[in-house]
C-alpha positions, -999 to 999 in steps of 0.1 A, spaced: 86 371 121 121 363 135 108 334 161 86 324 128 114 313 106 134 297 132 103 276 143 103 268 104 137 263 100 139 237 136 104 221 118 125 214 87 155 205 101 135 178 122 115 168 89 147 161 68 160 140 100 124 119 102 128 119 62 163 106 62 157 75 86 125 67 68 146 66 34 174 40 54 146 19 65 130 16 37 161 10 16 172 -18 37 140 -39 45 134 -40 3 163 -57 -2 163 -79 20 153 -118 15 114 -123 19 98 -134 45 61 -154 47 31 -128 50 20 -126 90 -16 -142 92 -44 -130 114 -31 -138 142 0 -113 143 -15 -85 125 -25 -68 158 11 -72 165 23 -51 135 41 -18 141 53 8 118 82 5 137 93 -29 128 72 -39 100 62 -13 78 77 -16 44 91 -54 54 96 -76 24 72 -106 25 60 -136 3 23 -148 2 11 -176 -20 -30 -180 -29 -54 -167 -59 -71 -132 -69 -106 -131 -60 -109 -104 -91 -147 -98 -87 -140 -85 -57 -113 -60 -65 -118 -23 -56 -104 6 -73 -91 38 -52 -88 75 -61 -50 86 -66 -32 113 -82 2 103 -93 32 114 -117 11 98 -147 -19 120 -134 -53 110 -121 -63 73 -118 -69 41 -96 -50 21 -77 -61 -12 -82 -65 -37 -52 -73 -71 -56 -77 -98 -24 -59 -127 -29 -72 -152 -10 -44 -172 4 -33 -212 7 -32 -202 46 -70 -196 44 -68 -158 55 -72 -128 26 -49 -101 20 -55 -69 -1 -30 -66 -32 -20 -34 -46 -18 -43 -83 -7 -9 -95 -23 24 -110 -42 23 -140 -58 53 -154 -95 63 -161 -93 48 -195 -85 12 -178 -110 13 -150 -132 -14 -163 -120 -52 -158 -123 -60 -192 -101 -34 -203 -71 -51 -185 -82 -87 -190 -43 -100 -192 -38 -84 -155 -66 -111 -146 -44 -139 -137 -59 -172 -125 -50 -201 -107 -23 -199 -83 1 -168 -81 32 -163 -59 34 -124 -43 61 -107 -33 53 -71 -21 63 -45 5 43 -51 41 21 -19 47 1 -14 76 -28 8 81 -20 46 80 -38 72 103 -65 91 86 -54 128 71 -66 161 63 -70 154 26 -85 122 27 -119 117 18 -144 96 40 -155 61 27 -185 60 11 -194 28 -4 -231 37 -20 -211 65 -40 -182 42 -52 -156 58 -25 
């Protein structure tokens, strides 16, 4: 049980570290000045490294018949997030976090001043595409997931 608790305690210790220099990153590269969004051709370039939470700027408009809701639990308790493309004045589409709504506000009409038109100005946090964990539940479009 010994050997147990100190693996624990190294595992945590190495975990607060990880933690810690995630938090500096984060803080740093959302206040700094944005940048344009990347287009298609240096997405495959993209690292956590050096890009994940990196300020950016990205000009175009909602396609808002296209937007898809996902599954999340948060502080306010169960909901969506809601992500809309916004198809941009560079010619490539990007996915939009818009924020959480709850079950009540899943239906577009129920949020009809969220559905800007014409052309909007972004500025958002750079995310790149996280591995897939043990709690995350497989796509399945033909059951809305």
């Amino acid at each position: 049980m010994f050997a147990g608790f100190v693996a624990l305690g190294v595992w945590q210790l190495e975990r607060l570290r990880w933690k810690t220099e995630l938090i500096a990153q984060v803080d740093a590269r959302v206040h700094a000045a944005p940048q344009p969004a990347p287009g298609p051709a240096a997405w495959a370039t993209l690292s956590q490294a050096n890009d994940q939470y990196r300020r950016v700027m990205v000009r175009g408009v909602f396609d808002h018949g296209r937007e898809t809701l996902v599954q999340a639990v948060t502080d306010y308790g169960a909901g969506f997030w809601v992500l809309t493309p916004l198809r941009t004045t560079q010619g490539f589409t990007v996915l939009v976090n818009r924020g959480f709504v709850t079950p009540e506000r899943r239906a577009p009409e129920t949020r009809s001043g969220a559905q800007v038109g014409g052309p909007q100005t972004v500025v958002g946090l750079l995310r790149v595409t996280e591995p897939g964990g043990g709690f995350l539940r497989a796509n399945d479009p033909g059951a809305g997931r």
